[in-house]
N, C-alpha and C positions, 0 to 999 in steps of 0.2 A: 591569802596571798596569791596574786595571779599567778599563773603558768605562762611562761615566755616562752618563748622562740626567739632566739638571735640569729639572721639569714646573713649567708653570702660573705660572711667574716673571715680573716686571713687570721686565723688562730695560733698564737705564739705560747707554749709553755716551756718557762723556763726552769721549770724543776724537770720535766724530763727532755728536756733538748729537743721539743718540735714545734713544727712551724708549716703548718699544713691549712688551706681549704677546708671548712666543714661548715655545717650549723651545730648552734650549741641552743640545749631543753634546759630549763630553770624550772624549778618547783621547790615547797617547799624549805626555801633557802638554800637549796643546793641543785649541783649539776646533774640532772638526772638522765642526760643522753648527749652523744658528742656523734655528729654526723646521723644518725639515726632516732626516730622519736621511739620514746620507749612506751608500752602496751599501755593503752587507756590515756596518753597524754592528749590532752584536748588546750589549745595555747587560746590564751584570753589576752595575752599581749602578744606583736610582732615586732621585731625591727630589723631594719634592713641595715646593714653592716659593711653593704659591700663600699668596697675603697677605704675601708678601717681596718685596726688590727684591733684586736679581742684579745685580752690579757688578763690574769689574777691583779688585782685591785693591788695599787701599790701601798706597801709599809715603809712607815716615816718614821725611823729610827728616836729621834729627837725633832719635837716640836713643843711650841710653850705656845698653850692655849690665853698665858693670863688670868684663866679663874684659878683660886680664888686670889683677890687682893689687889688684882692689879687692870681692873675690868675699866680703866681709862685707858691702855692702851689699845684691850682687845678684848672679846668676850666669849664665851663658848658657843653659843649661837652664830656666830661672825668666822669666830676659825673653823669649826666646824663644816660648814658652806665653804670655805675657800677648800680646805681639803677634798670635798668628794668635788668641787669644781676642777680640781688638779690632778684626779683621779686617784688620789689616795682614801683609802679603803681603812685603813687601820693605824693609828697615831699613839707615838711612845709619848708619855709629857713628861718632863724633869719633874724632881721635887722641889726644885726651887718658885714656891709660889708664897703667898702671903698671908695664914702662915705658911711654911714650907710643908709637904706631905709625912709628918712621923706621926700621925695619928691614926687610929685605923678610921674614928669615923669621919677624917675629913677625907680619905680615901673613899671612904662607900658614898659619902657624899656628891663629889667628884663624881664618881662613876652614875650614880643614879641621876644626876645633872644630864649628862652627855645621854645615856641612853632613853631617857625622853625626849633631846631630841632626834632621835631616832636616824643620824646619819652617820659618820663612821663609825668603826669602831674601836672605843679607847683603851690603853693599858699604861696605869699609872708607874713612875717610877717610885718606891719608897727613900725616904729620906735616910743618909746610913749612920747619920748625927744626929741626937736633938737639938733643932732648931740648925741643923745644919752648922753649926759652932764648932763639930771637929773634937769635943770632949767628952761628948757619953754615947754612946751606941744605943741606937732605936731599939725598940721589941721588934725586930724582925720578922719572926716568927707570924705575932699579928700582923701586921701588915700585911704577911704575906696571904693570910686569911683572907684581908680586906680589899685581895684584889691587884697588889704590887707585883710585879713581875721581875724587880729587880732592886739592887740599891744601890743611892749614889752619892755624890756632893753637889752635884750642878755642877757650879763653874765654883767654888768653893773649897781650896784645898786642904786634908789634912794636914795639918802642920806639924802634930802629935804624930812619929810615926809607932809608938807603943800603941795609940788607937787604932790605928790601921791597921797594926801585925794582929789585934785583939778582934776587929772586926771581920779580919778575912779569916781567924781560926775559927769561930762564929758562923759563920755564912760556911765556910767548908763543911761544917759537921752537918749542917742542914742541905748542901747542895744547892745555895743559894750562890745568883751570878749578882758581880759586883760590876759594875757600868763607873769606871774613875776618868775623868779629862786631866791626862798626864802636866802636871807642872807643879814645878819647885818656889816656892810662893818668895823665899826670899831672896829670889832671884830676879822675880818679875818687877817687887818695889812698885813704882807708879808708872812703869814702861805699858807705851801702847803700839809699838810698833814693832816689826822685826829690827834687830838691832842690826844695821846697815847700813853699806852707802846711802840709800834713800832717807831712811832715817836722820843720818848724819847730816844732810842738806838741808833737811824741813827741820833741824833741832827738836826732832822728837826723841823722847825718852825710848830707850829700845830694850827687849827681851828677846836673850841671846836663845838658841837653841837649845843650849844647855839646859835651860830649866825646863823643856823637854825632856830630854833625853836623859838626864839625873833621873828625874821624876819614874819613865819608864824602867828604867834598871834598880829602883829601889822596889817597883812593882813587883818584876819578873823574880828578884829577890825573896819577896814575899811569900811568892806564889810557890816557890818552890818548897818554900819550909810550911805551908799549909794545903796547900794542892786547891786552893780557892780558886774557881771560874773567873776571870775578867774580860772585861767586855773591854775595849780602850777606846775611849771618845775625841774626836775630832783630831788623828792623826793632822800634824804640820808643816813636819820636815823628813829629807830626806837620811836625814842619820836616825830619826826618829824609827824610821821604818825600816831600818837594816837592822834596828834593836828587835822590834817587831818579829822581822823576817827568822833572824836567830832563835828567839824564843818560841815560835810557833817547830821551826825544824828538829829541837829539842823535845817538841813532841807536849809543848804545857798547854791547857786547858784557856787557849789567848784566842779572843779574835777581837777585831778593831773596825770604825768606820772614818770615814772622812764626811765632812761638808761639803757641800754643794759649790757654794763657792770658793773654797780652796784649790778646785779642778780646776778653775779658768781662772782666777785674779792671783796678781803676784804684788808686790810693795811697789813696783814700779807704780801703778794705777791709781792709789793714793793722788798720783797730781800733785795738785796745790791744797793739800790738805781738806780734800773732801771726807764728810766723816761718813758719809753711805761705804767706804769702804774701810772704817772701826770694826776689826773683830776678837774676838778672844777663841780661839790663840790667833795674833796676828796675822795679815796675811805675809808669806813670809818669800825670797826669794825665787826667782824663775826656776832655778836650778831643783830647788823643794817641788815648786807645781809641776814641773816635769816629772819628779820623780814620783810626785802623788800619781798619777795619770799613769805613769807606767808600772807600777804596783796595784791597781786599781785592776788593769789589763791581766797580770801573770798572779791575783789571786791573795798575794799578800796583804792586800785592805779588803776585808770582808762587803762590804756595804758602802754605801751612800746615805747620807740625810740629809736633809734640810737645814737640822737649826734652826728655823723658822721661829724666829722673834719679832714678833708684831711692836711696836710702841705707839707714841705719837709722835707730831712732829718734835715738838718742845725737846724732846729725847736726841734728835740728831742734829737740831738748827744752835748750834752751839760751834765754839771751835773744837778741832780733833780731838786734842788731848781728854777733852770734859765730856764729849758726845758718848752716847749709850752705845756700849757693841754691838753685833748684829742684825739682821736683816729680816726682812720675810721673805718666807720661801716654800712655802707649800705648793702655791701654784707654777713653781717653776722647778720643783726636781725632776719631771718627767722631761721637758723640752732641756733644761742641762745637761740632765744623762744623756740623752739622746744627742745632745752636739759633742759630748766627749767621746760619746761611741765610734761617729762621726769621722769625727777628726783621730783618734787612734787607731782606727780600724778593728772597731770591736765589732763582734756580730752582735745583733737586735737580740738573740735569746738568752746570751751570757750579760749585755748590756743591762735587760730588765732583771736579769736576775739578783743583780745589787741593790735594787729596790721594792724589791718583792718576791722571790724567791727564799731568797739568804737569809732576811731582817724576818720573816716567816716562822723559818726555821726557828730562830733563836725564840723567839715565842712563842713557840710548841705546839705551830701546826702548817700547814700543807699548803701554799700558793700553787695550785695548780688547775689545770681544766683536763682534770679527768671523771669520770665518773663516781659520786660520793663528794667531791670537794664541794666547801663553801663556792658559793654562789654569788661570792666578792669581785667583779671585776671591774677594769677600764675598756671603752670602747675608745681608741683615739685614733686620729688623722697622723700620721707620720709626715706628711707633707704641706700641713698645713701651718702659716705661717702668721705670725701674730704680734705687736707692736704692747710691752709690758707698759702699761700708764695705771694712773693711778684709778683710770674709768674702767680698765678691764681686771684690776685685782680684784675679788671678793673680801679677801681678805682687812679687817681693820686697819692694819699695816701698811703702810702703803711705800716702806722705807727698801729700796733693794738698789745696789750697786748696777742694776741692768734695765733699771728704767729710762723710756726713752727708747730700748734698742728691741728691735726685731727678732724673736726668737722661731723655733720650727718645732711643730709637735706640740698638739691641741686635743686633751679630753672632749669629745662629742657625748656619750653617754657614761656615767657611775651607777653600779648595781653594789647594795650591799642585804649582805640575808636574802638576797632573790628579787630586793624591791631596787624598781629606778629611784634615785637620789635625786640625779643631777641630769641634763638634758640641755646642750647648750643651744643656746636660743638661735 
């Protein structure tokens, strides 16, 4: 593996709050000097950095590669490349795939896919149902063998809550975190919208908050009579996260993310029933994306993701109501964070740290550029500005509510393990 040198870079770490001038040494797959080359370093690669910022390679909470089962939408080879194009470094994938992940060896499977091709690096979710059905609990344990780092439902609610309370006494005794996207399924019925004025104009079927915020409070429930880890997935509303808020000051074992586009889109934007903006959970009220955005800012939403769902067109050229949820978004979690920072007044090192920092931590290791750390980074342009079409995604995907528009903040170089990935042209 060559020995780098990265010159002249404006170095942002957000696990310890700096933001200083240096060069950074790569060897071996990791940082082996910051500001100073360390004895015998002899660099077989250079780059020149200056007017970039140099950051830990960002983590992508939630992304759906599509393999296996669904490789008409997207493929591992294809998301893959879009990720370290986007400067993400390391990608969480749901178990909702085809079959769903509760086996170990479609796990190892998975994994040894992805690491021939040798570009990010991935960490499965396990399935926390078989077949994700909500009625028998996985071998957890296996899985966890095989390489899961957590367990979930995808977008698949228990229904059963005697499975749930049985699953998280299960995942407690082992120290196992549970990753659940909060909602009360019979309350949702065939709703695709936030149930509101907007809704009510377009005659769309709507999903009130409530089966949020049920959902969260039968969690927090749980959690208290098991002491089970939960991760809470794609925060929506703003009563949602004072539920949140509460249970984290009670001191439980909760932390939560948001999507990407929940920060900037509201039901308003729907239009005339464009289905690029179909999500699960809906997008929901002004009043909610404000309050996502300002939770986001004082700590209470741990993270940022993507979401990142690739399909084809077939999937979204339909009307709303039948159109598939969600978007692609790998290549655009960095330029969103960065216009939400933007516009809230966040600073650049607490900003990356919700998508690389924090989402790090939770998988049990170090986003940082210090001495010893992986040798996972972004080199991006903060000021550089770029038009999303479907000629600049990598991604197979090409479905995202922000095509068309002009975003800021562009991946120039991806290092992961010490090797360049990605290099934009």
């Amino acid at each position: 593996m060559k020995q780098t040198i990265i010159r002249n870079g404006r170095l942002i770490d957000p696990t310890h709050g700096t933001d200083t001038k240096a060069d950074l040494y790569l060897a071996d797959g990791k940082i082996v000097g910051v500001g100073a080359a360390p004895t015998g370093f002899h660099a077989e690669q250079e780059i020149d950095a200056a007017g970039l910022i140099v950051a830990p390679g960002l983590v992508d909470l939630a992304a759906r590669l599509r393999e296996p089962g669904f490789e008409y939408k997207a493929t591992l080879p294809s998301e893959m490349a879009a990720a370290v194009a986007g400067g993400v470094t390391s990608i969480v994938c749901p178990p909702d795939t085809d079959p769903p992940l509760d086996e170990p060896g479609l796990v190892t499977m998975l994994r040894q896919r992805a690491k021939a091709h040798d570009l990010a690096r991935l960490y499965p979710v396990g399935a926390l149902t078989v077949g994700l059905k909500g009625k028998e609990i996985t071998e957890m344990a296996q899985l966890r063998e095989a390489g899961c780092v957590a367990f979930s439902q995808g977008d698949v609610p228990i229904a059963d809550l005697q499975v749930l309370y049985r699953a998280m006494q299960y995942a407690a005794t082992f120290g196992f975190e549970l990753r659940l996207r909060p909602e009360e399924a019979s309350l949702v019925n065939d709703g695709v919208a936030h149930d509101g004025e907007y809704a009510s104009r377009l005659g769309l079927t709507g999903i009130p908050v409530i089966a949020e915020t049920l959902a969260i409070a039968q969690i927090v429930q749980l959690m208290r009579a098991t002491g089970c880890r939960v991760h809470i997935a794609r925060l929506s509303s703003a009563a949602g996260i004072e539920l949140v808020r509460t249970a984290k000051r009670e001191g439980l074992p909760l932390t939560c993310d948001v999507d990407i586009n929940h920060i900037h889109l509201a039901d308003v934007d729907i239009g005339y029933f464009d289905s690029h903006y179909r999500f699960d959970p809906p997008l929901r009220s002004v009043r909610d994306r404000n309050a996502i955005a300002a939770a986001l800012a004082d700590g209470t939403i741990d993270a940022i993701c993507s979401d990142h769902s690739p399909m084809d067109d077939d999937s979204k050229l339909l009307p709303f109501a039948e159109a598939e949820p969600g978007a692609t978004g790998l290549e655009l979690l960095l330029p969103l964070t960065l216009a939400w920072a933007e516009r809230s007044g966040v600073a650049l090192p607490a900003a990356l740290a919700k998508i690389s920092s924090v989402p790090a931590q939770k998988l049990g290791f170090e986003a940082a550029l210090t001495v010893g750390s992986r040798a996972d980074l972004v080199l991006f342009d903060p000021d550089a500005t770029w038009q999303v079409t479907p000629q600049t995604l990598k991604s197979q995907g090409k479905n995202t509510p922000f095509s068309g528009m002009e975003v800021k903040g562009q991946a120039r170089f991806t290092f992961v393990k010490g090797k360049l990935v990605y290099q934009a042209a």
